[in-house]
C-alpha positions in Angstrom: 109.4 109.4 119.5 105.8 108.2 120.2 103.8 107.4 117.2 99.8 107.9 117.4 97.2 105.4 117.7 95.8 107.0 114.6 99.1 107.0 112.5 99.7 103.7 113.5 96.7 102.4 111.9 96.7 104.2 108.9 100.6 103.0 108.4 99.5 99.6 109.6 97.3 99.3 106.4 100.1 99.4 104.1 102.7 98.4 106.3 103.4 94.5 108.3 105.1 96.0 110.5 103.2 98.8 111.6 100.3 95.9 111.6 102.7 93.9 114.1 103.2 96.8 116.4 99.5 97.7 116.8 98.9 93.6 117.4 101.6 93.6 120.2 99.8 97.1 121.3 96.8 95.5 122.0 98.5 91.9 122.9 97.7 92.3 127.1 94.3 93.0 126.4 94.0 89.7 124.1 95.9 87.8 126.5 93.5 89.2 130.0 90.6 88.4 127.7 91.9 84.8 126.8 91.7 84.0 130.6 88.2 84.8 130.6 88.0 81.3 128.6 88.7 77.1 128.9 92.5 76.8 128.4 92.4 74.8 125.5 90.9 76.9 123.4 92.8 79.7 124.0 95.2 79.3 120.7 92.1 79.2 118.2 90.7 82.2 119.9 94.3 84.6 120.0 94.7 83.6 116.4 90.6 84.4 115.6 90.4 87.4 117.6 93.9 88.4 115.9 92.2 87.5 112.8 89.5 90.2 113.7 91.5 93.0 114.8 93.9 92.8 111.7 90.5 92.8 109.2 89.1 95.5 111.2 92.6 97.5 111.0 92.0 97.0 106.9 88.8 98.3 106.9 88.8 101.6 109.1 89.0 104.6 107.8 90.0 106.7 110.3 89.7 109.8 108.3 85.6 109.0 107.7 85.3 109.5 111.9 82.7 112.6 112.9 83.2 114.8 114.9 81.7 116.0 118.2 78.9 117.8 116.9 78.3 115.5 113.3 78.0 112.8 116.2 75.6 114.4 118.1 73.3 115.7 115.3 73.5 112.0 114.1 72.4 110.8 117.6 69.3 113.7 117.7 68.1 112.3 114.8 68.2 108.7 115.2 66.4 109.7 119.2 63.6 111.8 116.9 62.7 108.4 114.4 62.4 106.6 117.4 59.9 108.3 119.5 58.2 109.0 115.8 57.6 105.6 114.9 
């Protein structure tokens, strides 16, 4: 059985292993991005941008997300203050 991005996260913020599964999810794109930079600092940067994704992980509430058209009205009106300023 497949488990969910979004159920993975929300287990992953009470649970160190459901936090090691989503940081071995997203361990090829850490490592393709490493390559981008100088060899020897690729350690400090896996463990930083690890670091990063784990706080993030913490701090998302994936339940506080809006939805298509909240998003869109959201948009309008930050488009309106701008041409109004």
């Amino acid at each position: 059985m497949s488990i969910s991005l979004y159920d993975l996260v929300k287990e992953a913020q009470e649970n160190i292993q459901a936090m090691q599964k989503l940081i071995d999810l997203f361990e090829p794109k850490l490592k393709k991005t490493l390559f981008l930079t100088r060899y020897e600092e690729r350690e400090d940067l896996s463990q930083e941008l690890k670091y990063t994704l784990i706080r993030y992980i913490l701090r998302y509430n994936p339940d506080s997300v809006p939805g298509f058209w909240e998003l869109k009205k959201s948009i309008e009106n930050q488009m309106n203050e701008l041409h109004n300023s």
